[in-house]
VOBA-1610 file (N, C-alpha, C; in pm, whole numbers, padded with zeros to 5 digits, always signed):
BEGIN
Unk-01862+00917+02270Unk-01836+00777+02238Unk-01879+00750+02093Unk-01743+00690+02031Unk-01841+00663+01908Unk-01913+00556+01857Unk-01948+00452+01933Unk-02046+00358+01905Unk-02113+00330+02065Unk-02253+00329+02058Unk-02316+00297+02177Unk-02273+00124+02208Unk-02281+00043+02298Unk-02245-00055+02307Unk-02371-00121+02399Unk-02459-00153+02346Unk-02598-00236+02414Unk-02644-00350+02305Unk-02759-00383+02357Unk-02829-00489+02255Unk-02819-00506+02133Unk-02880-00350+02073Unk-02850-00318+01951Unk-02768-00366+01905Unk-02623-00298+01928Unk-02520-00348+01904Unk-02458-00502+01913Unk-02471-00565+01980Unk-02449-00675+01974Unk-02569-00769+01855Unk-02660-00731+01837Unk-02727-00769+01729Unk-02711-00721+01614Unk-02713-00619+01585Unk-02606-00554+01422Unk-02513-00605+01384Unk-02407-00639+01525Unk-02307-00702+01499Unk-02321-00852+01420Unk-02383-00950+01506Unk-02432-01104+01497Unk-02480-01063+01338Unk-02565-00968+01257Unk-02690-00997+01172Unk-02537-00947+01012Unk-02448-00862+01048Unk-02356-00781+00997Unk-02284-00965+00962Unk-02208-01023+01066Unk-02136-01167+01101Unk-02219-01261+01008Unk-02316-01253+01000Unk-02447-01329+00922Unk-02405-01254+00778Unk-02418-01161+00740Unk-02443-01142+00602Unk-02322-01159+00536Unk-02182-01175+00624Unk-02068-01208+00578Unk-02060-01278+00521Unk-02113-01389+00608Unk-02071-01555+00567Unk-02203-01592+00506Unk-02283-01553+00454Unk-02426-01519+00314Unk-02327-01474+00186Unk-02243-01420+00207Unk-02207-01386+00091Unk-02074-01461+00065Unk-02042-01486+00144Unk-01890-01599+00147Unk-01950-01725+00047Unk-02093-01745+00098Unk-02130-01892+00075Unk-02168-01916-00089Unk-02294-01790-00069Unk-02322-01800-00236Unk-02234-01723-00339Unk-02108-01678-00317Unk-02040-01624-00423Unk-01926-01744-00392Unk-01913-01847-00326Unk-01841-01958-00294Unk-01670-01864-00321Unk-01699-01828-00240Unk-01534-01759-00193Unk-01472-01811-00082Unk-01516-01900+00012Unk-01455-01998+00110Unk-01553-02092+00163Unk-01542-02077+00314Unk-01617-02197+00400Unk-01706-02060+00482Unk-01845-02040+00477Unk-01900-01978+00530Unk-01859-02000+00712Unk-01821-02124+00760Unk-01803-02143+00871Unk-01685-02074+00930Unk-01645-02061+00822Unk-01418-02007+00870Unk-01495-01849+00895Unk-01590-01813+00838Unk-01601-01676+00865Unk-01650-01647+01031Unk-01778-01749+00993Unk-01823-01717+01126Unk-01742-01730+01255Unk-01646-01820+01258Unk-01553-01865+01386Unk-01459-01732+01362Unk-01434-01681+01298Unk-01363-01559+01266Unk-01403-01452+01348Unk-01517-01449+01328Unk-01597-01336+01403Unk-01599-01422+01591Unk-01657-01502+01585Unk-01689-01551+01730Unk-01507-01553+01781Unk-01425-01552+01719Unk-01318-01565+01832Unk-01255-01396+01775Unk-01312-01346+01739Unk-01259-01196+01751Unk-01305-01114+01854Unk-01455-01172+01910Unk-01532-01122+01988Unk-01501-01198+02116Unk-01374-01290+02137Unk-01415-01346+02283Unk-01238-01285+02279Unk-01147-01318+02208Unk-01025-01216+02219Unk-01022-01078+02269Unk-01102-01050+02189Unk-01110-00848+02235Unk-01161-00861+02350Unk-01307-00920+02408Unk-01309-00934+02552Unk-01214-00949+02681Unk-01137-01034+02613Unk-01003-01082+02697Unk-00906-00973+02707Unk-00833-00969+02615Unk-00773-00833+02620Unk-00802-00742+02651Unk-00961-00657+02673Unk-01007-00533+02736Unk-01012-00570+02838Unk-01051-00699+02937Unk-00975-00691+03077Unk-00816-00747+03097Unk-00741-00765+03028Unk-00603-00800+03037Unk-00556-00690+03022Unk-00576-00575+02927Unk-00475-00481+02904Unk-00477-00393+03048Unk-00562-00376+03093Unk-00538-00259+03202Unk-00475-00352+03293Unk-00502-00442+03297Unk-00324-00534+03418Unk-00205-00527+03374Unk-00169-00551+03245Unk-00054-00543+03171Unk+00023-00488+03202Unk-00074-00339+03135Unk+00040-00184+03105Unk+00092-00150+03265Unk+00078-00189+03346Unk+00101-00164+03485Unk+00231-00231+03541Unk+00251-00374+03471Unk+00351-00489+03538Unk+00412-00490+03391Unk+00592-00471+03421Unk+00676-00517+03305Unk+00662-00624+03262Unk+00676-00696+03330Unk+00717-00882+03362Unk+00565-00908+03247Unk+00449-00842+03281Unk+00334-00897+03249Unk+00332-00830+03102Unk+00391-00684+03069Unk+00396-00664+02914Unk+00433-00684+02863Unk+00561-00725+02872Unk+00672-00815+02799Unk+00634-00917+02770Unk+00590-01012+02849Unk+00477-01150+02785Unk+00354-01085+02738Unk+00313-00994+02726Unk+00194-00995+02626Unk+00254-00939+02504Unk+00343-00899+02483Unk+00420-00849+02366Unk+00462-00956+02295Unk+00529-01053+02349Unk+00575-01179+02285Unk+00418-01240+02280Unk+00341-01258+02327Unk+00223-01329+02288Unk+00178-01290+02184Unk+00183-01199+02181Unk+00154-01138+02006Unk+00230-01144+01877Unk+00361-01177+01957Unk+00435-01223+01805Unk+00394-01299+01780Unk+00433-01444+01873Unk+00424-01544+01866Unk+00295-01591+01742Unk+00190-01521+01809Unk+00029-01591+01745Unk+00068-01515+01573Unk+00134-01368+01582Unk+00125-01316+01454Unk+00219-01427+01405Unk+00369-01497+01422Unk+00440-01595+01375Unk+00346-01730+01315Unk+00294-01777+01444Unk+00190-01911+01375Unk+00085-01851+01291Unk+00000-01777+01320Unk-00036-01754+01154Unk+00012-01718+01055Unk+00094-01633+01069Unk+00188-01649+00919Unk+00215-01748+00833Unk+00290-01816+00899Unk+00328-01976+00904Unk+00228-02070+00858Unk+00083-02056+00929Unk-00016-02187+00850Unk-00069-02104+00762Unk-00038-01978+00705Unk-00123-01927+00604Unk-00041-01927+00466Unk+00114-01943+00484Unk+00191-01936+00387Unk+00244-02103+00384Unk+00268-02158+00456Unk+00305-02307+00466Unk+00193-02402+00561Unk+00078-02491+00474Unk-00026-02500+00491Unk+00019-02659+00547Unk+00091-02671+00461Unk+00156-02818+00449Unk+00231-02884+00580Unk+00232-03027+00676Unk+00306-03039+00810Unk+00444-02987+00741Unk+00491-02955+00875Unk+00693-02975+00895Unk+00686-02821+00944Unk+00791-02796+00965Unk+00886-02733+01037Unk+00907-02552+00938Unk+00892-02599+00820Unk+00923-02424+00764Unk+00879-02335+00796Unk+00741-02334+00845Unk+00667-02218+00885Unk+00777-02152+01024Unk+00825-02205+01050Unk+00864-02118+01151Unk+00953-02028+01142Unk+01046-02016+00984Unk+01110-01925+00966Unk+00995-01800+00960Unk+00877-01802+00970Unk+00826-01656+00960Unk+00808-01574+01038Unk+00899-01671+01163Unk+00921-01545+01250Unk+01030-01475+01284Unk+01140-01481+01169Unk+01241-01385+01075Unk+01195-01325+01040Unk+01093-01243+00941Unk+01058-01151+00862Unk+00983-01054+00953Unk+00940-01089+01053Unk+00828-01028+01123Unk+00933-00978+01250Unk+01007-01052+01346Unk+01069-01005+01477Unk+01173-00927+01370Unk+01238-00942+01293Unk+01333-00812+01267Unk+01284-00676+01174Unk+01168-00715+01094Unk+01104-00557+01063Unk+01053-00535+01223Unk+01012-00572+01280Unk+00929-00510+01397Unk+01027-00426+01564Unk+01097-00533+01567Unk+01221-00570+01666Unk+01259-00395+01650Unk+01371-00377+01541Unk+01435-00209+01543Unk+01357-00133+01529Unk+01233-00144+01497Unk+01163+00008+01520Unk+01102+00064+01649Unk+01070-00041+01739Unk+01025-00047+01826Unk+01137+00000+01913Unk+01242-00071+01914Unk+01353-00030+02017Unk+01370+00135+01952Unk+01386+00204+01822Unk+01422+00344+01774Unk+01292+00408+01847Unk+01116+00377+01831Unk+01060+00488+01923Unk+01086+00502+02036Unk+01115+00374+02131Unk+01172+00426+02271Unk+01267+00503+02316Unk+01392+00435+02212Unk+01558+00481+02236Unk+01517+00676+02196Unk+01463+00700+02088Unk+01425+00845+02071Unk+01312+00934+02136Unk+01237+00801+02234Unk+01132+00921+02300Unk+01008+00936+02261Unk+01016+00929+02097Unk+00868+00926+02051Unk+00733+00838+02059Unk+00792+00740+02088Unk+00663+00643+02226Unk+00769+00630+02307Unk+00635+00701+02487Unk+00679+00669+02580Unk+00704+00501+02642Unk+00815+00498+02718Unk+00798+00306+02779Unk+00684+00284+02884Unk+00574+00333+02837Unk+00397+00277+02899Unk+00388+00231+02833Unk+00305+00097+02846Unk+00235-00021+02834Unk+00127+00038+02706Unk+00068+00153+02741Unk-00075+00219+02718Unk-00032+00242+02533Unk+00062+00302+02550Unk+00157+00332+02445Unk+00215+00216+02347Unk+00291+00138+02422Unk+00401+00060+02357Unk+00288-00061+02337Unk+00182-00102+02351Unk+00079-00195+02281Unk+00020-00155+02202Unk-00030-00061+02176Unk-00133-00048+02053Unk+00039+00024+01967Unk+00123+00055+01983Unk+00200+00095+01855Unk+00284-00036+01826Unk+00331-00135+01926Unk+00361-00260+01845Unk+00275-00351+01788Unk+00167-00301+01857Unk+00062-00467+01776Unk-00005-00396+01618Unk-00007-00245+01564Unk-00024-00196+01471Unk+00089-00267+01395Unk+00236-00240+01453Unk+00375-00292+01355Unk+00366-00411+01305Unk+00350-00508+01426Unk+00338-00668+01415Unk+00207-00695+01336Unk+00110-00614+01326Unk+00012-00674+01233Unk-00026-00660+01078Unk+00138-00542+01036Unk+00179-00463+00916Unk+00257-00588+00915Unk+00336-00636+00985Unk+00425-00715+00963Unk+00345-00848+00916Unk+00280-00911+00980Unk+00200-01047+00947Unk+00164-01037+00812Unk+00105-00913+00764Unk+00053-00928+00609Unk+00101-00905+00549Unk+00237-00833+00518Unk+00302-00822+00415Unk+00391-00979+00396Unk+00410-01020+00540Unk+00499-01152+00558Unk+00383-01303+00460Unk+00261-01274+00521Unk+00169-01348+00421Unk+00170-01336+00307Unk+00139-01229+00220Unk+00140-01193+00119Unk+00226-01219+00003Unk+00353-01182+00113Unk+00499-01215+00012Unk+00538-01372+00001Unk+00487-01401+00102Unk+00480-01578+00096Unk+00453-01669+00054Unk+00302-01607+00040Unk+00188-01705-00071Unk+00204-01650-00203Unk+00230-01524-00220Unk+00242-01480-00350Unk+00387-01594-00464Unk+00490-01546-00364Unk+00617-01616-00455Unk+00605-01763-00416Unk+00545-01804-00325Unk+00546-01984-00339Unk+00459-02025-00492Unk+00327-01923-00480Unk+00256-01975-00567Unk+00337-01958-00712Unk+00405-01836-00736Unk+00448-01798-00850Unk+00569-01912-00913Unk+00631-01944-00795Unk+00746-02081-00841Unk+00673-02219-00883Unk+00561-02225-00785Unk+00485-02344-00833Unk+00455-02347-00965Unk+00398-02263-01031Unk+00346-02211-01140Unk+00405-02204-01287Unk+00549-02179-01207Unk+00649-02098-01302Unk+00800-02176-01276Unk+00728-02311-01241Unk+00867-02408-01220Unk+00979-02434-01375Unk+00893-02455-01466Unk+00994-02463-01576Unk+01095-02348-01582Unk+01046-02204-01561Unk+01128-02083-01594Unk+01240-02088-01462Unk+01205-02145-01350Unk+01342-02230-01271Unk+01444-02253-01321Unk+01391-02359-01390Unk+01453-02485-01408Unk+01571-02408-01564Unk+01503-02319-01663Unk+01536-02234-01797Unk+01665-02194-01717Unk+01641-02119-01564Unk+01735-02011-01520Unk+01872-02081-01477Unk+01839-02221-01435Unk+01933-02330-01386Unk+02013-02372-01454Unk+01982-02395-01609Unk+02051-02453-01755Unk+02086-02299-01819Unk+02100-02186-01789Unk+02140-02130-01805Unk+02275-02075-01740Unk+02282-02099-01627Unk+02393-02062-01554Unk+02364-02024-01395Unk+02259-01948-01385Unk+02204-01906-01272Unk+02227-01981-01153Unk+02230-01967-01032Unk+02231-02032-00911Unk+02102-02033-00908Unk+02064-02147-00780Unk+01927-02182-00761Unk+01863-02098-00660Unk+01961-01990-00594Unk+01864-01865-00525Unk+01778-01760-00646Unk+01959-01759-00723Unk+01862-01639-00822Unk+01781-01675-00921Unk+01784-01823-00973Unk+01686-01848-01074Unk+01543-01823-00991Unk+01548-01828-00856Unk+01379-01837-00796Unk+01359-01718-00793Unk+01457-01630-00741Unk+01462-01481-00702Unk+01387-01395-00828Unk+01411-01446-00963Unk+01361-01344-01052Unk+01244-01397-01076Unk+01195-01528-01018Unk+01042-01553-01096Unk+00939-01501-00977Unk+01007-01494-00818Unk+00932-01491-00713Unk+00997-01344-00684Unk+01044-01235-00695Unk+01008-01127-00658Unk+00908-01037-00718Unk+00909-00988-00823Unk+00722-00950-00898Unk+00666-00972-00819Unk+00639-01106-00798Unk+00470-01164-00727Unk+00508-01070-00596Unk+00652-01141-00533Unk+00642-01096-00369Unk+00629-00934-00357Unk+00690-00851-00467Unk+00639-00727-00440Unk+00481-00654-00472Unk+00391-00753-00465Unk+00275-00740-00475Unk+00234-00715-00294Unk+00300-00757-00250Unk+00273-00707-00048Unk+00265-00622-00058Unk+00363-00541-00144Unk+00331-00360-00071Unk+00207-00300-00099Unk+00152-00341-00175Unk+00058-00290-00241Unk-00072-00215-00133Unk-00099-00328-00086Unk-00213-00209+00041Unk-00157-00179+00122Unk-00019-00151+00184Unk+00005-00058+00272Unk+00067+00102+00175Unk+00104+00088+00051Unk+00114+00206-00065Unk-00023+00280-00082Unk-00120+00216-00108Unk-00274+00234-00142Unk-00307+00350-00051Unk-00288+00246+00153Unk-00332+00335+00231Unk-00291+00437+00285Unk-00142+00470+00267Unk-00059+00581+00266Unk-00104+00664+00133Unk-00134+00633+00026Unk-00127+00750-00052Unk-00294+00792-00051Unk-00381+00699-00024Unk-00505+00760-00001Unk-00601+00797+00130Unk-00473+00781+00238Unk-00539+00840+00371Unk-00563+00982+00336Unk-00705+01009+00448Unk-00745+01131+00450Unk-00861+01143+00328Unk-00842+01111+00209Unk-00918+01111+00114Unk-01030+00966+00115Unk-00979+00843+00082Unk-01067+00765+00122Unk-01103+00715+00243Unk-00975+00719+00342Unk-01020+00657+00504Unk-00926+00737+00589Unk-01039+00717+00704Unk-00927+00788+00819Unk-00911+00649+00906Unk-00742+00652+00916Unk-00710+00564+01037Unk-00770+00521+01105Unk-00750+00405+01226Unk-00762+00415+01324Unk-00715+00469+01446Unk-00579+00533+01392Unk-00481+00597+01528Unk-00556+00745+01515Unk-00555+00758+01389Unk-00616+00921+01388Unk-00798+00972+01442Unk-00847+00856+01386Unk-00991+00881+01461Unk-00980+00832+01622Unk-00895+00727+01685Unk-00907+00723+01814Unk-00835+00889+01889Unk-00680+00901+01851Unk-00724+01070+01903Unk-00823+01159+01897Unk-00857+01188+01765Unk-00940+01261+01801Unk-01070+01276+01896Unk-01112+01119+01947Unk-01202+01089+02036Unk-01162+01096+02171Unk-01016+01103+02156Unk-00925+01126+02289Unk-00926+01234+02343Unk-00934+01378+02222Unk-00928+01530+02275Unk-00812+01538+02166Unk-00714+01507+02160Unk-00613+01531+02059Unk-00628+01668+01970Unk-00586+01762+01922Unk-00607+01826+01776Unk-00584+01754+01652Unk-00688+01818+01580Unk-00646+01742+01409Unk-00503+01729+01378Unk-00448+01847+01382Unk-00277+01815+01357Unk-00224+01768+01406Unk-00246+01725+01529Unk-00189+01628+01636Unk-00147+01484+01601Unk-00337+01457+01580Unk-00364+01350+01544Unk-00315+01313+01391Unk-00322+01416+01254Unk-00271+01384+01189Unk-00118+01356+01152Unk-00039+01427+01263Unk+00134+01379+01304Unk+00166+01233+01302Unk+00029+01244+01440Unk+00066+01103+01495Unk+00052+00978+01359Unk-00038+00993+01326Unk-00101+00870+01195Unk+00014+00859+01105Unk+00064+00997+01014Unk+00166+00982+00974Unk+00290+00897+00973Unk+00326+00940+01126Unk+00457+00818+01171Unk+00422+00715+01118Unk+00283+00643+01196Unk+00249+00540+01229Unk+00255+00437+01085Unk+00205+00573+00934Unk+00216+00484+00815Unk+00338+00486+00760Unk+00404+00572+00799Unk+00571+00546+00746Unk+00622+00430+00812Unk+00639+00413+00929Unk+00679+00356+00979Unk+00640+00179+00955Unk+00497+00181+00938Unk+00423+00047+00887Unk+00481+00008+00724Unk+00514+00157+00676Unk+00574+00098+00496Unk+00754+00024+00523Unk+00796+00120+00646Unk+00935+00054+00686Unk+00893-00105+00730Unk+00831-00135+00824Unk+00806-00276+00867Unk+00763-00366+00771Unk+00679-00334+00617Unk+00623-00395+00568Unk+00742-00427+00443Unk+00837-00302+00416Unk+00904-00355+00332Unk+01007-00456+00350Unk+01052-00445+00505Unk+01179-00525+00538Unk+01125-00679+00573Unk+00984-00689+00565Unk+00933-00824+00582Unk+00908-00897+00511Unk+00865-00765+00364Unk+00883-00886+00211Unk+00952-00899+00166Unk+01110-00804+00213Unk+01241-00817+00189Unk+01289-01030+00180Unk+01239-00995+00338Unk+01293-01084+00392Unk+01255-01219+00366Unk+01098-01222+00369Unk+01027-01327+00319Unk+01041-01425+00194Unk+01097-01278+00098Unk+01115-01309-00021Unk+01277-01360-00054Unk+01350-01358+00086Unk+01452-01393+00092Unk+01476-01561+00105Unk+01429-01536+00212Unk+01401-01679+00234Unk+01346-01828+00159Unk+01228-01760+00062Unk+01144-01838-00044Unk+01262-01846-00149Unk+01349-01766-00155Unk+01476-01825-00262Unk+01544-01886-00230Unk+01580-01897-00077Unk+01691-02024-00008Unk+01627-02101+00022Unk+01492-02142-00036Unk+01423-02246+00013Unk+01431-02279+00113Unk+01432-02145+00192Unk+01402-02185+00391Unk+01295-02227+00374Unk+01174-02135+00363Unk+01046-02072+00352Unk+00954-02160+00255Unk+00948-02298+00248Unk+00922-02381+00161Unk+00789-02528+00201Unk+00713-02509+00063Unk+00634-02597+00103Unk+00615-02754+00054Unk+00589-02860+00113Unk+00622-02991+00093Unk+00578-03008-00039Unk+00638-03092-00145Unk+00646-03117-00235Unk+00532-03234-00297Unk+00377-03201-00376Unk+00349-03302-00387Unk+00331-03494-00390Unk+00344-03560-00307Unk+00339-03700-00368Unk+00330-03693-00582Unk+00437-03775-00587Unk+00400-03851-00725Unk+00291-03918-00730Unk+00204-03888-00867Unk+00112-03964-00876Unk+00155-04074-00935
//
């Protein structure tokens, strides 16, 4: 086992949760509180789910709704993290996310390479869907902010001739291709700076190293496929002003 799970542990944890939000506070990088609720509902989720999953993987009816439960929550956060503002846009972000995620998932089954168990087909979609959420964030907040910013060079591209997709398109893709960036990082420096989590849980499984290093492989190709077709998309959208956030009041 690789972490004992007693007192200890639950106090390392709490004192670890503590020094987070110590350092959140005095380097004023957020709300020390957003951290801590961060932690307290990560710890009552994972509870839930370690007795939910072994019911799940057993009943279709019951994985199929926990599969969509996971979009879903990956969709609404997307959504209040890229469109903070009331109304209705956030919900295109669950375009960028169900169609990078959607075909790959159906290609490991349709080919075999994840079996249709529960045991299987959850921890390899909720890895996809959670490649998917951050690149979909990323590319979101990145090119909203960059148009905000960079509204005159709009407006240059508009009096020039440009349509109003592509005048946004050239000021907001740069930024939006700033998503790829840590899923590139951790593909080109696995093994050297970190080992997975798919690859250290085999190996705790019995797995062989090469096994396990196969498996991880897929898992980051496959996460650079999900991540690119989501800032594809994201960044699609932020030019048709689907993907859009409410417009200051005049002062």
């Amino acid at each position: 086992m690789l972490l004992q799970v007693n007192v200890t542990f639950v106090v390392l944890l709490a004192l670890l949760l503590a020094l987070v939000a110590a350092v959140v506070a005095v380097a004023r990088l957020g709300r020390p509180r957003d951290t801590l609720l961060a932690g307290a509902r990560a710890a009552v989720q994972l509870v839930a789910v370690s007795f939910a999953i072994g019911w799940v993987v057993h009943a279709l009816p019951a994985l199929l709704g926990f599969l969509l439960l996971m979009y879903a929550v990956a969709v609404r956060t997307a959504g209040r993290r890229v469109v903070p503002a009331p109304g209705r846009s956030w919900l295109w972000t669950a375009v960028p996310i169900g169609t990078a995620v959607a075909p790959v998932v159906l290609a490991l089954l349709a080919t075999g390479v994840v079996p249709a168990r529960g045991i299987a087909l959850v921890p390899v979609t909720g890895i996809l869907i959670g490649g998917a959420l951050t690149a979909t964030v990323l590319a979101g907040r990145r090119a909203l902010d960059e148009l905000a910013s960079r509204r005159g060079e709009v407006e240059a591209g508009l009096a020039l001739g440009l349509g109003d997709r592509e005048a946004r398109m050239e000021v907001a893709r740069p930024a939006a291709a700033d998503a790829l960036l840590p899923g590139m990082d951790q593909t080109r420096t696995v093994g050297l700076v970190t080992l997975p989590g798919a690859f250290v849980g085999m190996l705790l499984g019995g797995a062989s190293p090469l096994h396990a290093g196969a498996v991880q492989l897929f898992v980051l190709v496959a996460l650079l496929l999900v991540q690119a077709v989501a800032t594809a998309l994201t960044l699609e959208l932020v030019a048709r002003d689907r993907l859009t956030r409410a417009e200051p009041p005049d002062s």
